[in-house]
C-alpha positions in Angstrom: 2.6 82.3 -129.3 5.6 84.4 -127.9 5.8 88.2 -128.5 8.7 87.7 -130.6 7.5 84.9 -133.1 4.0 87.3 -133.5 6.7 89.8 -134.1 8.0 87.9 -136.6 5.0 86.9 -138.4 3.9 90.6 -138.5 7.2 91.6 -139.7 6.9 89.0 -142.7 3.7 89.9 -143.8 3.8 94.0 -143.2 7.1 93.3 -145.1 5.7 91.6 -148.2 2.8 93.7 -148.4 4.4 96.7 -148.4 7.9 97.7 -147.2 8.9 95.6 -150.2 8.1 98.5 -152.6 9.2 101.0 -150.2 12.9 98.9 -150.7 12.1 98.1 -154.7 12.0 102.1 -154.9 14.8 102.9 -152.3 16.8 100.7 -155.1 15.5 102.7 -158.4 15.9 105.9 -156.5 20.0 105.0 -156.2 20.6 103.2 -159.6 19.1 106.1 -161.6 18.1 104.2 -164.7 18.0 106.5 -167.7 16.3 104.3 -169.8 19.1 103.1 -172.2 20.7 100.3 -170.1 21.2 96.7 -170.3 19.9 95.6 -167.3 19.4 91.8 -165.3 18.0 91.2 -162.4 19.4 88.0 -160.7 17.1 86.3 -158.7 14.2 88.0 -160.0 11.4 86.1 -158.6 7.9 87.4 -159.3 9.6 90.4 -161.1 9.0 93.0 -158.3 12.1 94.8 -159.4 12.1 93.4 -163.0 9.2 95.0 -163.7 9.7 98.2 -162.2 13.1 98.5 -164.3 11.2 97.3 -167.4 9.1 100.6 -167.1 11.9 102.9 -167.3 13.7 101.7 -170.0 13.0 103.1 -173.3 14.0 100.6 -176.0 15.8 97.9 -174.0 14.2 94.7 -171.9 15.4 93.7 -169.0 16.4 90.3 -168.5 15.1 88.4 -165.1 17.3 85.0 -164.3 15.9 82.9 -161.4 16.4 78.9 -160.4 12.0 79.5 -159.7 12.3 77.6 -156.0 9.0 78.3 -154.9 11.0 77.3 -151.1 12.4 80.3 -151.5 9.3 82.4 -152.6 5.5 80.7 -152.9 4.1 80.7 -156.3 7.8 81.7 -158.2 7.8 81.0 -161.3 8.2 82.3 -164.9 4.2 82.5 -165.2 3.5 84.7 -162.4 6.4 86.6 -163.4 5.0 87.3 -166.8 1.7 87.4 -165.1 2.5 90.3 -163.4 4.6 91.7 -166.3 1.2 91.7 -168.8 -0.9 93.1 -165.3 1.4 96.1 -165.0 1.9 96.4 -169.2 5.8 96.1 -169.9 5.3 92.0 -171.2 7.2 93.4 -174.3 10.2 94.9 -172.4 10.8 91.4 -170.0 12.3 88.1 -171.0 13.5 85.7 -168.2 15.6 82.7 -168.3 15.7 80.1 -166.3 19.4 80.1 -165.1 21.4 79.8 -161.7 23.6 83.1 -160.5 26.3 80.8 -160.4 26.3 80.0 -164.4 24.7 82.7 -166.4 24.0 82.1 -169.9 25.4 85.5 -171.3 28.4 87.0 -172.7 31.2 88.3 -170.7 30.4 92.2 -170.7 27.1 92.2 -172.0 25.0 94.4 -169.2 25.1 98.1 -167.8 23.2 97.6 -165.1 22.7 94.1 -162.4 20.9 94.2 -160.0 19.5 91.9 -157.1 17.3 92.2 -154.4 16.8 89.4 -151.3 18.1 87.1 -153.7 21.8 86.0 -153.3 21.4 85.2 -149.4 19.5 81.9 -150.7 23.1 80.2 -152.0 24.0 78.6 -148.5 27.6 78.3 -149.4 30.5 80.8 -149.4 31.9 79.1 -152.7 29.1 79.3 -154.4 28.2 82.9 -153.3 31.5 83.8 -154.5 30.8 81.8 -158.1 27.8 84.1 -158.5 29.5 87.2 -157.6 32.4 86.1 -160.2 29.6 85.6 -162.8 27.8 88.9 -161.9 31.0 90.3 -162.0 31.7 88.8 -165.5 28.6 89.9 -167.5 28.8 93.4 -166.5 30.5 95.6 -169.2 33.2 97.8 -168.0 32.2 101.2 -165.9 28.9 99.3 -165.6 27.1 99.4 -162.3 25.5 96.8 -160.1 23.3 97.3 -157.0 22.7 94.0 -154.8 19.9 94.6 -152.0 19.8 91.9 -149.2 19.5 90.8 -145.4 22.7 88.8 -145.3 25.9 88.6 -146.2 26.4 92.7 -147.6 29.6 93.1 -146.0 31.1 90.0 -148.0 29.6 91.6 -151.4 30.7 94.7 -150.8 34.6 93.1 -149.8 34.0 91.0 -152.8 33.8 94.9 -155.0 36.6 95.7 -152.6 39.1 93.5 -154.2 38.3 93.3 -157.4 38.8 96.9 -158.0 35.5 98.4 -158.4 34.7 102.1 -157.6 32.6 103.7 -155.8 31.4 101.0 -153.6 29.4 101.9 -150.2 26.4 99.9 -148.5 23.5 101.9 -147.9 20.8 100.8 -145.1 20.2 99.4 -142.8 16.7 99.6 -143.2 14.2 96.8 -141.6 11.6 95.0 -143.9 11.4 91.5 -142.8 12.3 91.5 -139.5 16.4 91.6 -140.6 18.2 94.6 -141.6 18.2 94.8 -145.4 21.5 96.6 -147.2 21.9 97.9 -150.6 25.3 97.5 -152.2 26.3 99.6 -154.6 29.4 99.7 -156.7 30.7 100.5 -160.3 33.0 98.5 -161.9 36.1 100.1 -163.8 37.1 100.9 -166.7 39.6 101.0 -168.9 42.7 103.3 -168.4 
């Protein structure tokens, strides 16, 4: 084996072990959750974030969407997730759907709070990134904030804010947890005048 595939493999591993959380709570720490939001988590895989989210909130669940491609993760799917929702006691504040970023099953303005993390980089095309930011986009609820934490394609989420108006938007990072930079996008969309 080279140096740089061992580096690699290390990097993936160290990563999922434990940088992972070190990133989950670099997220919390700039989303502030007081407990009251609406909140989804797109992409949400095995509920790492999910479930962190679920134990701040107070009297609202957090919804979890994912496509559960176990290409993309081993093992993802809604049991696990729940699995690790009941292991870490907040079953009663998750509920996932089974849904695709590009056509979420909500209502337009519905959430306070989106967020994603190493999620949106797994939808190969431009188009159909853009279709999920458009959906993302859609569900939030006016002055509502989303926070999208990833290893590719940042600069193109955060233009995407760009354009459509939002406020506040700046990329934090970068900060290395799998062997590729990881970003966090933040951003809050307006409101009315």
């Amino acid at each position: 084996m080279t140096f740089i595939a061992i580096y690699f493999a290390f990097s993936l591993l160290y990563g999922s072990l434990v940088l992972k959380f070190r990133e989950r709570d670099w997220l919390m720490e700039n989303v502030r959750i007081t407990g009251e939001e609406k909140v989804l988590d797109v992409g949400c895989g095995q509920g790492l974030l999910t479930i962190a989210i679920a134990q701040k909130l107070s009297k609202e669940e957090v919804v979890g969407i994912d496509i559960w491609s176990s290409s993309d993760q081993s093992n993802n799917s809604p049991e696990m997730t729940l699995s690790n929702a009941k292991a870490e006691g907040v079953t009663e504040k998750v509920r996932l759907v089974t849904a695709s970023a590009q056509e979420m099953p909500f209502d337009n303005g519905h959430f306070d709070l989106i967020v994603s993390s190493w999620a949106l980089h797994n939808i190969s095309s431009l188009k159909e990134r853009r279709r999920a930011l458009d959906e993302i986009d859609r569900v939030l609820k006016e002055g509502g904030r989303v926070a999208l934490m990833d290893i590719y394609y940042t600069k193109e989420y955060a233009d995407y804010f760009i354009e459509k108006g939002y406020r506040k938007v700046h990329t934090l990072g970068p900060r290395y947890t799998f062997g590729n930079p990881t970003y966090l996008v933040l951003a809050e969309k307006p409101s009315p005048a």
